[in-house]
C-alpha positions, 0 to 999 in steps of 0.5 A: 174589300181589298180594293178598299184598303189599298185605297184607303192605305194609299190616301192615308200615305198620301195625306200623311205627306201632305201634312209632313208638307204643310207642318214640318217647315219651309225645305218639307214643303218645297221638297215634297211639292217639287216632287208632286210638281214633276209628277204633274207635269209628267202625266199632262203631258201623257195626257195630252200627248197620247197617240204621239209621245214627246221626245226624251229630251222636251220631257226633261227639259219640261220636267226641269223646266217646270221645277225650277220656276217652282223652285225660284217661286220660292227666291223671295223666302229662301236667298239660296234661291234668289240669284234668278228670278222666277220670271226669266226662268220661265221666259228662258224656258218657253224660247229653250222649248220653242226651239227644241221643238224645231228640231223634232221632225217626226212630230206635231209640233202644235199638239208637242208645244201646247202640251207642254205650255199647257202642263206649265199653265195648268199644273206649274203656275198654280203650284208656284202661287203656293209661295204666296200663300205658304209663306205669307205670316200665317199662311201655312194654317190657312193653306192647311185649312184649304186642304181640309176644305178641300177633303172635306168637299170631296167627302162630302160630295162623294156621300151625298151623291152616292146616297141621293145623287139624281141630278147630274152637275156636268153630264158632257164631263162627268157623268157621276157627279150629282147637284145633291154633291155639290151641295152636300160638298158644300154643306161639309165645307161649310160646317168645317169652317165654321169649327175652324173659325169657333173651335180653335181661333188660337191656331186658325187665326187670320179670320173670324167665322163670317170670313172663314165661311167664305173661304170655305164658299170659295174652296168648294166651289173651285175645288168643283171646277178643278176636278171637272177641268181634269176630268175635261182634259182626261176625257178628252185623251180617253182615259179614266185617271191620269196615271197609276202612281197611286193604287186606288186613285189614279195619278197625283193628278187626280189629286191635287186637280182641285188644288190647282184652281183652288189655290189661286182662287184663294189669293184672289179672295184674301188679296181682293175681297176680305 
């Protein structure tokens, strides 16, 4: 029972900044994710990394490095931010990191420079297109509905699995997810969007339902493909959750896992497809 409420006690918290993120306004959303994307980037490495640690000073510079090109993904938006643009800053960061790496001697510098390109490709990059779809006319609603998608998905898998999960998705990864989740995911995604899409056109208003059903389509299934991708890589290290910040569910890793394929999956659709 305790385990129980410090797990909800913690999704409550962590939600309710996310919200704060989404709703209260440009500077909440660039403060709180900046925040998250540190957090990310500290426990990739971590993962990948883990019978060799990497040196302080790549750490940081991964950390600052990865900030920034966040940062700057905003300049477009923010003028304080435009005085670099974000491609140089991640052009200048991987020669920075590729000859800080040729100075540290007691470490495997393939296993070193891939964990850090990999936190920046995985965790960074998909983070930065949040610009794209925050900051866009509308854009705060519809990265708000991909969040309720997104929970919704988890919600859904999590009940329909546990009642009548008998057939495993991805065994080699993942053992616990079921096809009668996914669908159930699915189903609870679905029904979201079209509330969204019926229910409150006033506020969700950059698609009709036929749309919104297939932006929720798209969520569910890379929010899927997200979790089985960190699951991948945790495997892989031989842990279970990528970090113990927060009690009850692991690392912010384990929770922004479906974000990060989400979210460019989403600009693919709105850009591409509707």
């Amino acid at each position: 029972m305790k385990k129980i409420l410090i797990r909800t006690a913690t999704g409550l918290v962590y939600i309710a900044l996310i919200l704060i993120a989404t709703l209260c306004g440009p500077y909440a959303f660039l403060s709180i994710f900046s925040i998250i994307a540190a957090l990310g980037i500290a426990e990739m490495l971590k993962l990948c990394t883990k019978d060799e640690k990497p040196s302080v000073a790549t750490t940081v510079i991964d950390i600052l490095g990865g900030m920034a090109f966040f940062i700057l993904s905003f300049s477009h938006y923010f003028p304080d931010f435009s005085v670099i643009n974000p491609l140089w800053a991640g052009i200048g960061y991987m020669l920075l990191r590729g000859i800080m790496q040729l100075y540290d001697k007691r470490r495997n510098a393939i296993r070193q420079l891939s964990a850090s390109y990999m936190a920046m490709f995985l965790v960074v990059f998909p983070l930065s297109l949040l610009s794209k779809l925050y900051l866009e006319a509308n854009g705060h609603t519809t990265l708000l509905a991909c969040l309720i998608f997104i929970w919704m998905n988890d919600t859904g898998a999590f009940c329909v699995g546990s009642l009548i999960g008998r057939h495993r998705l991805f065994e080699r990864i993942s053992p616990k997810k079921s096809w009668e989740g996914f669908w159930g995911g699915l189903f609870f995604t679905i029904v979201a969007a079209v509330i969204i899409g019926t229910y409150f056109p006033a506020y969700f208003s950059e698609f009709d339902v036929i749309r919104w059903v297939g932006l929720a389509i798209v969520v569910s299934a890379f929010s899927t493909w997200g979790d089985l991708a960190e699951s991948m890589v945790k495997r892989t290290a031989g842990v279970k959750d990528s970090g113990h910040l927060l009690p009850g569910h692991g690392g912010i890793l384990d929770r922004i896992d479906s974000l990060l394929f989400v979210v460019p999956a989403v600009l693919i659709y709105i850009n591409f497809v509707i």
